[in-house]
C-alpha positions as a printed Julia matrix, in Angstrom:
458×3 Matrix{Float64}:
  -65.41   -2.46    3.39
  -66.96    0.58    5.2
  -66.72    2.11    1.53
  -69.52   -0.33    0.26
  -72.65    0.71    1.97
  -72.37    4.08    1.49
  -71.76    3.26   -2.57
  -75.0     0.85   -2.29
  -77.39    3.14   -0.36
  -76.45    5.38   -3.36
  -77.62    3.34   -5.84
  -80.61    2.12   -3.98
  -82.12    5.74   -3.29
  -81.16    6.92   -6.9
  -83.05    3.8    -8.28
  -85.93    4.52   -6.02
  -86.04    8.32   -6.57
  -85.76    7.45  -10.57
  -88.78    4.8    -9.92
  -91.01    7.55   -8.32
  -90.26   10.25  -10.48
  -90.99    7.75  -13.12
  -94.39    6.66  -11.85
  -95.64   10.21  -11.33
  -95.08   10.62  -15.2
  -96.08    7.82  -16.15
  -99.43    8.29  -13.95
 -100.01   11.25  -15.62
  -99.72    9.62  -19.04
 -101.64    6.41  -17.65
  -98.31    4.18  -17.87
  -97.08    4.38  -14.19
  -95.23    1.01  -14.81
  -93.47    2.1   -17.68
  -92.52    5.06  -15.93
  -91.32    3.49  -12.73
  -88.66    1.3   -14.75
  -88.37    4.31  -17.28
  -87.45    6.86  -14.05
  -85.26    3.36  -12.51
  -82.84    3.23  -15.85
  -82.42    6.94  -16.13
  -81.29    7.05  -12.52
  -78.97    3.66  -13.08
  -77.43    5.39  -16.15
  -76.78    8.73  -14.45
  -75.13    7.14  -11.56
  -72.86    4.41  -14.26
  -72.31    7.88  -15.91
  -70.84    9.73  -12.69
  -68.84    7.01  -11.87
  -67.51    6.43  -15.06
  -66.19   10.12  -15.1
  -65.0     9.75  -11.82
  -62.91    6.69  -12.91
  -62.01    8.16  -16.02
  -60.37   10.92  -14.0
  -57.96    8.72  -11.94
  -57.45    6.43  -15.25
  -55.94   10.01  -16.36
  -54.23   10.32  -13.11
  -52.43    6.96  -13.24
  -51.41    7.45  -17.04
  -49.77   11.19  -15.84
  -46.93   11.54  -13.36
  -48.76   11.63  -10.15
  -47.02   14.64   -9.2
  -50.26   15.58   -7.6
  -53.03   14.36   -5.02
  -55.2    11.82   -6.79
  -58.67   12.87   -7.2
  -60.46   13.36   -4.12
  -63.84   11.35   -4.91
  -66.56   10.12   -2.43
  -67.64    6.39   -2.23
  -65.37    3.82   -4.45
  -63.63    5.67   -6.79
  -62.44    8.05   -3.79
  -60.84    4.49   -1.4
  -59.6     3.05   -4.91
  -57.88    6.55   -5.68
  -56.86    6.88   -2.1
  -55.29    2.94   -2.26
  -53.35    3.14   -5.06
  -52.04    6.63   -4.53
  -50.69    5.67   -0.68
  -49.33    2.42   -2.7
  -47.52    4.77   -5.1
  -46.24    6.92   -2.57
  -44.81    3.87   -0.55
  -42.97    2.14   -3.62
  -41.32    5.59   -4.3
  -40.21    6.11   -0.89
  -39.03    2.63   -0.42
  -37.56    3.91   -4.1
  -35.52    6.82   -2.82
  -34.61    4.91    0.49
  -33.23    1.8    -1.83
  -31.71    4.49   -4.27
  -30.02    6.18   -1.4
  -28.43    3.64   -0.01
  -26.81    2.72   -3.61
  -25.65    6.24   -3.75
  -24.0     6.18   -0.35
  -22.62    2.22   -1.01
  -21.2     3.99   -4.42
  -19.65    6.91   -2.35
  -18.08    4.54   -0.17
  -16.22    2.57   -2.93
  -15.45    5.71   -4.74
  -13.57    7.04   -1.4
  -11.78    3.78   -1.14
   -8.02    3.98   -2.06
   -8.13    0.99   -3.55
   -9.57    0.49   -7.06
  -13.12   -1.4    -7.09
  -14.95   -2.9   -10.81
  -17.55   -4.78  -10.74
  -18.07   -7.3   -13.72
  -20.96   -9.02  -15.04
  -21.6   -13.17  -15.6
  -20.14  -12.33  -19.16
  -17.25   -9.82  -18.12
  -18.92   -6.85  -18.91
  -18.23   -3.86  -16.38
  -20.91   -3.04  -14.07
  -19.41   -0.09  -12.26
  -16.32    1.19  -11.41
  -14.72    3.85   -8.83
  -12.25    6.41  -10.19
   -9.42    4.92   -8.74
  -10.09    1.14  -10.66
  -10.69    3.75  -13.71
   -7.39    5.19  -13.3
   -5.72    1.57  -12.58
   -7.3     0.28  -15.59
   -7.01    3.58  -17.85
  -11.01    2.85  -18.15
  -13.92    5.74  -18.77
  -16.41    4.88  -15.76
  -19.15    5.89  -17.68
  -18.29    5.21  -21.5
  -16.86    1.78  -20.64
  -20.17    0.63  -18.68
  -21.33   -2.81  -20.67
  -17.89   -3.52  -22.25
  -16.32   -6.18  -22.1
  -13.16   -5.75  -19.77
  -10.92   -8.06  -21.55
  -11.33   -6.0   -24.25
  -10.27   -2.79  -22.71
   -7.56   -4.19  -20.3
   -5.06   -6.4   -22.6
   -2.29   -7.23  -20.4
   -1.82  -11.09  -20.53
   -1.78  -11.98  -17.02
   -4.81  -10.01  -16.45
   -7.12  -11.57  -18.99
   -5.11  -15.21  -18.26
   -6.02  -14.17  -14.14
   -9.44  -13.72  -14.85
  -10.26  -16.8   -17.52
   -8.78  -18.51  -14.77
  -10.86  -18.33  -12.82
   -8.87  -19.24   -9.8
   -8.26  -16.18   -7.57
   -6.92  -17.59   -4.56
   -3.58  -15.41   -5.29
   -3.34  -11.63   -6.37
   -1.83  -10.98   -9.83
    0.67   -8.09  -10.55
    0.98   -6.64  -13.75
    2.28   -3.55  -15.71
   -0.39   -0.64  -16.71
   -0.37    2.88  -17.61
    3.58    3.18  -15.8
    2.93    1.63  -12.82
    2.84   -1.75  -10.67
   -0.85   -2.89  -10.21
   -1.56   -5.63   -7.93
   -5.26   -7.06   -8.79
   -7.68   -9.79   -6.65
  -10.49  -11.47   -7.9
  -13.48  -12.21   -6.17
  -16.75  -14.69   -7.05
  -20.25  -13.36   -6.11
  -23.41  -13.64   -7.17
  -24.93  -15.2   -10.63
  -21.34  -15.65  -12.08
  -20.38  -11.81  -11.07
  -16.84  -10.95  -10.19
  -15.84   -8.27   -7.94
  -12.14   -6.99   -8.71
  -10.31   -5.01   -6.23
   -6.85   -3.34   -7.53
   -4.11   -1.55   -5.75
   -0.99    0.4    -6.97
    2.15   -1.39   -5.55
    4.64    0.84   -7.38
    5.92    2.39   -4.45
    5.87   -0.83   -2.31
    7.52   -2.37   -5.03
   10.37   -0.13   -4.68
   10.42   -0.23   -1.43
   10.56   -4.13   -1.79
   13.67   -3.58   -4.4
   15.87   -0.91   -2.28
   15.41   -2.96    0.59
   16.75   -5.96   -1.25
   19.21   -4.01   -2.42
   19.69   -2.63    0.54
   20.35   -5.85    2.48
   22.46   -7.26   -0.71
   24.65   -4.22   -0.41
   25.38   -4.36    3.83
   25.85   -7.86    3.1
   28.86   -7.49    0.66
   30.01   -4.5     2.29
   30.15   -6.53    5.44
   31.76   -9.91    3.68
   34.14   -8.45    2.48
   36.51   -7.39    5.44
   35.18  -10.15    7.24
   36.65  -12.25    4.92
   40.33  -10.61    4.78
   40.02  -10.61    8.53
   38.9   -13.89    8.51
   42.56  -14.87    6.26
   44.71  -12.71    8.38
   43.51  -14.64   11.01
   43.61  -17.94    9.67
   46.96  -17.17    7.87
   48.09  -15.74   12.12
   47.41  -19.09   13.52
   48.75  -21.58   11.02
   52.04  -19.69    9.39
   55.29  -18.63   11.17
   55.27  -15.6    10.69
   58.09  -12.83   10.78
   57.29   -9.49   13.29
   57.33   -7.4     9.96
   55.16   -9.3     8.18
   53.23   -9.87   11.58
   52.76   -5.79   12.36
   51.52   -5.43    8.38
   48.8    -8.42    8.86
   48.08   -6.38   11.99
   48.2    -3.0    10.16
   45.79   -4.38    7.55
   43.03   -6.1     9.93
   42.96   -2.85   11.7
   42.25   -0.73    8.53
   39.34   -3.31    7.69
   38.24   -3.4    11.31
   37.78    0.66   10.86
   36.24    0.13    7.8
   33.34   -1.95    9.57
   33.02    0.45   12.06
   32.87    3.46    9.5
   29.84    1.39    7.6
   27.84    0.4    11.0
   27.97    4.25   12.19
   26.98    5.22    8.92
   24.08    2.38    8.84
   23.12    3.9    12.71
   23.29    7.26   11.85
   20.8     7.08    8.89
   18.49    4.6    10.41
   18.52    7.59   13.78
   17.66   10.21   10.85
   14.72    8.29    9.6
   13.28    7.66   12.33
   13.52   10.7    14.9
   11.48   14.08   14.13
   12.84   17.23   13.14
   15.05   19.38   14.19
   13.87   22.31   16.31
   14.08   25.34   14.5
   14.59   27.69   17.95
   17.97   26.06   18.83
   20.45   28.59   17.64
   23.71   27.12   16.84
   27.15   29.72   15.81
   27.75   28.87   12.42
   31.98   30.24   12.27
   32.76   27.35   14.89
   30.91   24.61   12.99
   33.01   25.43    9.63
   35.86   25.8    11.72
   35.64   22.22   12.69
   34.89   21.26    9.36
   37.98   22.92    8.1
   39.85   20.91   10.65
   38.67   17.83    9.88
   39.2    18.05    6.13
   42.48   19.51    6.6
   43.11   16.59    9.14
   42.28   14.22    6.5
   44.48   15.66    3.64
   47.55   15.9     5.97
   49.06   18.66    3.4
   48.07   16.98    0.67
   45.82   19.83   -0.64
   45.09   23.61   -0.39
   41.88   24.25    1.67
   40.48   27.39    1.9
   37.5    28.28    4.27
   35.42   31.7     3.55
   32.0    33.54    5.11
   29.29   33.28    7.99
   31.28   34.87   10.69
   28.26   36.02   12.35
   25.58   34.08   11.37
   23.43   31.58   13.86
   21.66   28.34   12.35
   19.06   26.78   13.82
   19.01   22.99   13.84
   20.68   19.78   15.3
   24.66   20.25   15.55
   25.9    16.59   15.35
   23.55   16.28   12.37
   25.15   19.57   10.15
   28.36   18.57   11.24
   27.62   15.28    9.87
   26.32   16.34    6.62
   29.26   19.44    6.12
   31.96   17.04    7.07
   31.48   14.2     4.97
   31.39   17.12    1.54
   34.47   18.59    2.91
   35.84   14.7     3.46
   34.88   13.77    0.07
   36.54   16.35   -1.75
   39.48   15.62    0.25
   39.2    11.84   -0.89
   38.4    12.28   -4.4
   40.73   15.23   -5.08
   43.93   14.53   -6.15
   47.45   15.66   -4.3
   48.25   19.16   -4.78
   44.44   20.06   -5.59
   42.43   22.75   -4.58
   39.35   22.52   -2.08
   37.19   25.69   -1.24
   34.61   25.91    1.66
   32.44   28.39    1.98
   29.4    29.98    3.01
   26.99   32.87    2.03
   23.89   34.27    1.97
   21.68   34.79   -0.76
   19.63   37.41   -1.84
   16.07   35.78   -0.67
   17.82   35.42    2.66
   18.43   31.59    2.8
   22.45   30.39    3.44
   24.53   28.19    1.07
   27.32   25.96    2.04
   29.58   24.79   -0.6
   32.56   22.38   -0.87
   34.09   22.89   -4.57
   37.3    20.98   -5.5
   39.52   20.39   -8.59
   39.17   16.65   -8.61
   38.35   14.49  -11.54
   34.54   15.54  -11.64
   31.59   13.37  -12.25
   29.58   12.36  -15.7
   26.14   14.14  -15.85
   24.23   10.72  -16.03
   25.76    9.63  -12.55
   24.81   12.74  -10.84
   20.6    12.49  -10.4
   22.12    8.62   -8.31
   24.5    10.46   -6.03
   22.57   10.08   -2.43
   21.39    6.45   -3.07
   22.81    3.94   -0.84
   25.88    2.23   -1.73
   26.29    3.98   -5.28
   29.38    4.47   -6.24
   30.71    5.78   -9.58
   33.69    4.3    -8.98
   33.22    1.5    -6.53
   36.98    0.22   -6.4
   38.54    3.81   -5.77
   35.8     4.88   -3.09
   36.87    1.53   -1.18
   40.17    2.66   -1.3
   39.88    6.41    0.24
   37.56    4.67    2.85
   34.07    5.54    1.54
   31.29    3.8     2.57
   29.1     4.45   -0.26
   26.5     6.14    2.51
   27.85    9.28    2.96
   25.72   11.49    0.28
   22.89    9.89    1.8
   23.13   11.02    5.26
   24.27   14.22    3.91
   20.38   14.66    1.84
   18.68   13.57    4.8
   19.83   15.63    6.68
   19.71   19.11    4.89
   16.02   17.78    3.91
   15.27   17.52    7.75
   16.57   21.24    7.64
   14.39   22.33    5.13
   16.77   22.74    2.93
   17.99   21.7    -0.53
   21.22   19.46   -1.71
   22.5    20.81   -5.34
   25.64   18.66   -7.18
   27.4    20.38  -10.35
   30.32   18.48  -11.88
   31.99   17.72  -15.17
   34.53   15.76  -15.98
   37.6    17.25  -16.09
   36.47   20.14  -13.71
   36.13   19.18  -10.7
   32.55   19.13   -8.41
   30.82   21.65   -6.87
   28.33   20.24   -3.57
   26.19   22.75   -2.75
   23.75   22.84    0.72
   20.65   25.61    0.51
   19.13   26.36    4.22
   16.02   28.34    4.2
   16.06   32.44    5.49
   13.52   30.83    8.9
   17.03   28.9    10.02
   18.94   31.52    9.58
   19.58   34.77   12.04
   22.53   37.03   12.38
   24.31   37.28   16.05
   23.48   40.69   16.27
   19.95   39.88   15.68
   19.57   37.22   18.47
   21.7    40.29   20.69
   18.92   42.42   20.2
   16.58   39.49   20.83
   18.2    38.66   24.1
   18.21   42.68   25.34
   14.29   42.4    24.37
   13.61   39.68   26.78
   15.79   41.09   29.52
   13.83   44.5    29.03
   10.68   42.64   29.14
   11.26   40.36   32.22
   12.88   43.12   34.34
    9.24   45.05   33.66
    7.34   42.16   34.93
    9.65   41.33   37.86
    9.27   45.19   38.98
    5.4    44.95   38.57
    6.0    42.07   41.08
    7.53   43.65   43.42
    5.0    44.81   46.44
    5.26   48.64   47.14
């Protein structure tokens, strides 16, 4: 209230100054009473008149944008301009602060990898992040107000949410992929719905069913003609011919077994240990040498092998693994390739520098819409016959994981009719020549015999 007096002293000197003024006129004119009140109201409506100006000027300030300072008055009209503009100034802050946070809350949702829309009492989006928009196949800002059941049609979405029971998430098809959505009550009758692609879980759910389905058959089977050999052993007389051939027969499933729980080990080591080191040189003309060996081993003169190239080139990567992966092309041409057929192994080196290993035979070849299904686990194009020649149905697989850990590429060509062409690309960086790492070597011995010398006291 310290604005008050001030204001009233005002008044009371301009009334008094008017009265004065006004009885010295009127005194002249013999009316000094008339002139007091006369001098009184003049000085009343001068100072109503200044103060209606002055709150005509912040009535103009209030109706504008109050980008500026509000007018800078003495006495009332200066503390009621002061007031409300420190009011003003305090909503908008408190404005800003409340609008900031929303901005960062919507930042936060929009960085979430999971898909977040908001709906209203009546189903009508709120808000949504770009991921929900991409779930949903929604237009974050042309959709706003709509109602979602509208937009989204898939039946167990629009059943989910009419629901109203969201105790479970529901999974449903959209846009080419797996979307698991869960609902959530908040509010007035709001609804906050959080989505999630589970495509790739979802396939990771279905090759690991799969996956188990496929050990388990591949398993149950010799188990079970061990499990009659064995039976058939202890309850029929048998004669010692027909003895060594039960014999002969558990041993070849007993192999089998331990063919498919390598194989099982040796992915399962691939997918889970880190790459290769790409500074441990390895002599490539040994490796195919083996190779050679063990697919000639295999065919016991049942086919014409040929091995050509990489004399004196150096690869850099795990040996047991590239012996793994070269061995089981050169074995599978030898299986699949009938007697008398030809098998060629070779390597070379291309013109950007990176190596190619290739195992081509004359076997029966492959249809075109088999070939992209090759490396998954436990395909077979011909499940009976790969039993047969001792296939485990894994051995593509190891093969692309482990030319992948490599860096490099696995390429399959085949027709029917013309045989099959396997193909491993290994990057240039993997790659070195012998007389290269020679020269490498002499480098180092140059360069440590220098610093050993500058050891040496004098």
């Amino acid at each position: 209230m310290n604005w008050l007096l001030p204001r009233l002293l005002v008044a009371v000197v301009a009334m008094a100054a008017g009265a004065a003024v006004g009885w010295l006129v009127g005194h002249s004119f013999d009316t000094p009473g008339w002139g007091m009140l006369t001098g009184a109201a003049i000085a009343i409506v001068t100072v109503a008149t200044i103060d209606t100006l002055r709150g005509v000027r912040i009535i103009a300030w209030l109706q504008g944008a109050q980008d500026e300072d509000a007018p800078r008055d003495p006495g009332f009209w200066g503390e009621l301009a002061y007031r409300v503009e420190r009011a003003l100034r305090q909503r908008e802050s408190a404005t800003a602060a409340e609008q900031a946070r929303l901005a960062q809350f919507r930042d936060a949702m929009e960085a979430s990898p999971n898909g977040v829309l908001m709906l209203s009492a009546a189903e009508q989006i709120d808000w949504c992040n770009s991921v929900a928009a991409a779930h949903f196949g929604l237009d974050p800002l042309r959709d706003r107000h709509q109602p979602v059941t509208n937009l989204v049609r898939a039946p167990a979405f629009v059943a989910y949410l009419q629901a109203g029971v969201f105790r479970e998430p529901v999974s449903f098809e959209s846009r080419g992929a797996t979307i698991s959505v869960l609902a959530r009550s908040y509010g007035d009758g709001m609804r906050l719905v959080l989505s999630q692609d589970v495509t790739e879980r979802e396939r990771a759910d279905s090759m690991r069913r799969d996956f188990v389905a496929n050990v388990s058959h591949e398993i149950r089977t010799p188990l079970t003609v061990l499990a009659g050999f064995i039976e058939t052993m202890g309850t029929l007389p048998l004669t010692e011919v027909e003895r060594r051939r039960v014999l002969t027969l558990m041993g070849e499933q007993t192999l089998r077994m331990q063919r498919l729980v390598t194989d099982l080990l040796t992915l399962a080591q691939l997918e889970g240990s880190p790459r290769p080191a790409s500074d441990r040189w390895l002599p490539l003309a040994p490796l195919l040498r083996q190779v050679e060996a063990d697919a000639r081993s295999l065919s016991a003169g049942r086919h014409r092998i040929a091995l050509a190239g990489a004399s004196d080139l150096q690869i850099a990567g795990a040996e047991t693994e590239l012996h793994s992966a070269l061995s089981n092309l050169a074995n599978n041409a030898v299986r699949y390739t009938p007697t008398d057929g030809r098998i060629d192994i070779a390597w070379r080196v291309l013109a950007d520098g990176s190596g190619e290993f290739s195992v081509k035979d004359t076997g029966p070849g492959i249809e075109r819409e088999h070939l992209p299904r090759l490396t998954e686990r436990f395909y077979r194009v011909d499940g009976s016959r790969s039993r047969e020649t001792g296939g485990t149905g894994l051995g593509l697989s190891i093969v692309k994981h482990v030319v992948q850990r490599h860096g490099g590429e696995l390429d399959i060509q085949s027709e029917p009719g013309r045989g099959s062409t396997f193909r491993l690309v290994f990057p240039a960086v993997r790659l070195r020549s012998v007389a290269t790492a020679q020269r490498g070597r002499e480098s180092r011995d140059v360069v440590e015999a220098a610093e050993t010398a500058r050891a040496e006291p004098r």
